[in-house]
Every structure is written in C-alpha cells, then in structure tokens.
KELUMLUM-833757 format. One record per residue (C-alpha): residue number from 0; residue in one letter; x, y, z. Coordinates in Angstrom, 2 decimals. Example, Ala and Ser with C-alpha at 12.3 -4.5 7.8 and 13.67 -1.06 7.14 Angstrom:
NODE, 0, A, 12.30, -4.50, 7.80
NODE, 1, S, 13.67, -1.06, 7.14
// end
This chain:
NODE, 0, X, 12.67, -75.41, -26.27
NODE, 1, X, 9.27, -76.36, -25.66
NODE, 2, X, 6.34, -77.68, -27.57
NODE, 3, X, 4.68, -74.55, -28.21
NODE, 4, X, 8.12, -72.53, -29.69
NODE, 5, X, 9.02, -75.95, -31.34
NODE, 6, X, 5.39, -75.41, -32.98
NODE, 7, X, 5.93, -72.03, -33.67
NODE, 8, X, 9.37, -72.22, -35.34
NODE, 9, X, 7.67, -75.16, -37.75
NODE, 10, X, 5.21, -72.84, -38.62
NODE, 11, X, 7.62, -70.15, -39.92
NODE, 12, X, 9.61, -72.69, -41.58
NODE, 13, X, 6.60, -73.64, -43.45
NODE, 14, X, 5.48, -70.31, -44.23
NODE, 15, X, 9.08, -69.29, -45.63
NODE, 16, X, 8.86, -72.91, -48.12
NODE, 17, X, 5.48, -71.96, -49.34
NODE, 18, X, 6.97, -68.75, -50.24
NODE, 19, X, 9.81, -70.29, -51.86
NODE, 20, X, 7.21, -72.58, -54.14
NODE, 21, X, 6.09, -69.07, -55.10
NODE, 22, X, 8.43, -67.73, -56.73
NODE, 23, X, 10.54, -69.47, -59.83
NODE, 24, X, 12.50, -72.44, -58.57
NODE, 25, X, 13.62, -75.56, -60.48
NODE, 26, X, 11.70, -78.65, -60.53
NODE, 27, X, 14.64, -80.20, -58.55
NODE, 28, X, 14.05, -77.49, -55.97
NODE, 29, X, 10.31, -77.68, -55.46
NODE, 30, X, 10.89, -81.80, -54.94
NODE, 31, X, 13.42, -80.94, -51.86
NODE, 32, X, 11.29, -77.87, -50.17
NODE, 33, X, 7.74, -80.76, -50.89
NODE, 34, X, 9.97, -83.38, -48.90
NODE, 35, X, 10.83, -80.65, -46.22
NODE, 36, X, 7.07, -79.65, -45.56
NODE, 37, X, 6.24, -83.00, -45.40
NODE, 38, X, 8.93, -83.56, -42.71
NODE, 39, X, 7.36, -80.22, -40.58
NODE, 40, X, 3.75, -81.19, -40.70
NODE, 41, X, 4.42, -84.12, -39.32
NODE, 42, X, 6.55, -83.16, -36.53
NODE, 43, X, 3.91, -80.58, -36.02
NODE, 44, X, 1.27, -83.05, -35.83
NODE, 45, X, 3.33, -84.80, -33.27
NODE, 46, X, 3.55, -81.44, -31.30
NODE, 47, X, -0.25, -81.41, -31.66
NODE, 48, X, -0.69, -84.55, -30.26
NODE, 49, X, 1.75, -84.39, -27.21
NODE, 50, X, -0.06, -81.19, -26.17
NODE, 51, X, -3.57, -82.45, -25.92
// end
C-alpha cells in the first residue's frame, strides 16, 4: 500500500473515532479511542513527512 492510501485509510479511521467520541461511550472507552488517535496522527505525520 502506499503512502498516499496508507494516509487515506488513517484519515477514515480518525474520522470514524471522532464519531465514536460523539455519541455516549464510557469514560473507559473514550481513554482507548484518545490513545488510538494519538497513535494515527502520528503515523500520519510520518506519512507527511516521507512524502515531502
């Protein structure tokens, strides 16, 4: 897969865990989908950076 799909995938992913901090979840939840949007933005800044 390359950068740019990589990018793109991370980008859905994100958008579906923002949508998930939306709606009602426990606190336990919203700790685990914070850690996992941490974990994408930083692979996607390190897509960023290999493609400049």
């Amino acid at each position: 897969m390359n950068d740019l799909k990589k990018y793109r995938q991370l980008k859905e992913e994100e958008t579906q865990i923002e949508k998930k901090i939306a709606g009602e979840i426990t606190p336990k939840e919203l700790e685990k989908l914070y850690y996992k949007l941490e974990s994408i933005n930083k692979r996607k800044t390190e897509i960023q950076n290999s493609l400049q």
